[in-house]
C-alpha positions as CSV (number, residue, x, y, z in Angstrom):
1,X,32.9,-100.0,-17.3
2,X,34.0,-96.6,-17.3
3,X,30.7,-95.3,-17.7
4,X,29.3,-96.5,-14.3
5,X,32.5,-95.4,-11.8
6,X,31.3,-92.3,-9.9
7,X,33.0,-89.1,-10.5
8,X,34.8,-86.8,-8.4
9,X,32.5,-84.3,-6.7
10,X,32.8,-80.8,-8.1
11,X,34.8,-78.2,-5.8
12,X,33.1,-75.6,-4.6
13,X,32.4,-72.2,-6.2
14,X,33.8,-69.4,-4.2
15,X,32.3,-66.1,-4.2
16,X,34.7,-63.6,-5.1
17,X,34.0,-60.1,-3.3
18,X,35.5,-56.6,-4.8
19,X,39.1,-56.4,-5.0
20,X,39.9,-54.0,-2.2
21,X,44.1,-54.2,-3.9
22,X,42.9,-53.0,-6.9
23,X,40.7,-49.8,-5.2
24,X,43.5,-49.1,-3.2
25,X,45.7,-48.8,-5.9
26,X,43.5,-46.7,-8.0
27,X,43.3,-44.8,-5.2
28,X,46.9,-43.9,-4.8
29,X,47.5,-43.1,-8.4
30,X,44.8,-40.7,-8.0
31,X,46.3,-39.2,-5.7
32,X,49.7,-39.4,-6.7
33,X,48.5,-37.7,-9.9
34,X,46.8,-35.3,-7.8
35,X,50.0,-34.7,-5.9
36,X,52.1,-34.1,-9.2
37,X,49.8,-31.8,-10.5
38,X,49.3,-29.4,-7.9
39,X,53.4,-29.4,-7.3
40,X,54.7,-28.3,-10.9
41,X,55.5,-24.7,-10.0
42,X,59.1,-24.6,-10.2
43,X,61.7,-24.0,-7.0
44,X,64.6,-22.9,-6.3
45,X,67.1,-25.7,-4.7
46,X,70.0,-25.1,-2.6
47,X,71.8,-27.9,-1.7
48,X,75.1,-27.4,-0.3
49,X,77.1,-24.9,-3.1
50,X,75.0,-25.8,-6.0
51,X,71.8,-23.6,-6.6
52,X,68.9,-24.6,-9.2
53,X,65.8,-24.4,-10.3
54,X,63.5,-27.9,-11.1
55,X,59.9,-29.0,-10.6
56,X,58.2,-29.0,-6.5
57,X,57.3,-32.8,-7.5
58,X,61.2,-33.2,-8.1
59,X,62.2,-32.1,-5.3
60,X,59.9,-33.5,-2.9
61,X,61.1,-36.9,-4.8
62,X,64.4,-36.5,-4.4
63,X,64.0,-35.8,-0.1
64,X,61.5,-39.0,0.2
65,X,64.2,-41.3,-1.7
66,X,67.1,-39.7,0.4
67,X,64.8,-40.0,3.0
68,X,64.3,-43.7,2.6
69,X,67.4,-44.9,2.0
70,X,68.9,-43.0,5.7
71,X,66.0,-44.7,6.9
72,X,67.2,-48.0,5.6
73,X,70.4,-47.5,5.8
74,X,70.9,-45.9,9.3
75,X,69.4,-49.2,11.4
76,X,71.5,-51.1,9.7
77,X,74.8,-48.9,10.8
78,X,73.8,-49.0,14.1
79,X,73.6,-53.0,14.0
80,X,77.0,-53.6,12.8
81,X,78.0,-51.2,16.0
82,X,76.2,-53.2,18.3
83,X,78.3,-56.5,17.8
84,X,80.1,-57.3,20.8
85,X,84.0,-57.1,21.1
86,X,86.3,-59.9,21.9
């Protein structure tokens, strides 16, 4: 009996096209490598009293993350001021 019920139609195959996530990604690398390796001279940091010398790369790292987190942080400030008083 089980021979003769119809089966369930197959779903359809989906073409799959390139990846675009992937390029992009292997795109950024690329450049991030390209980025690291043309910033490895070293540079001297002052930052309030302290004075030093580290990587370009580290440097510019250390300014995006700071810069990131004000950026994150500083909306977030201003919200809690915005609350109205009682």
């Amino acid at each position: 009996m089980e021979a003769n019920r119809p089966r369930a139609p197959l779903p359809p195959i989906e073409k799959r096209g390139t990846n675009w996530r992937h390029w992009l990604i292997g795109i950024v690398v690329l450049l991030l490598l390209i980025l690291v390796i043309q910033n490895s001279q070293k540079v001297e940091v002052h930052f309030f009293f302290a004075d030093t010398h580290t990587p370009l790369i580290f440097a510019l790292l250390i300014a995006a993350v700071l810069g990131a987190l004000v950026g994150w942080l500083l909306p977030r400030v201003r919200r809690r001021g915005d609350k109205p008083r009682d």
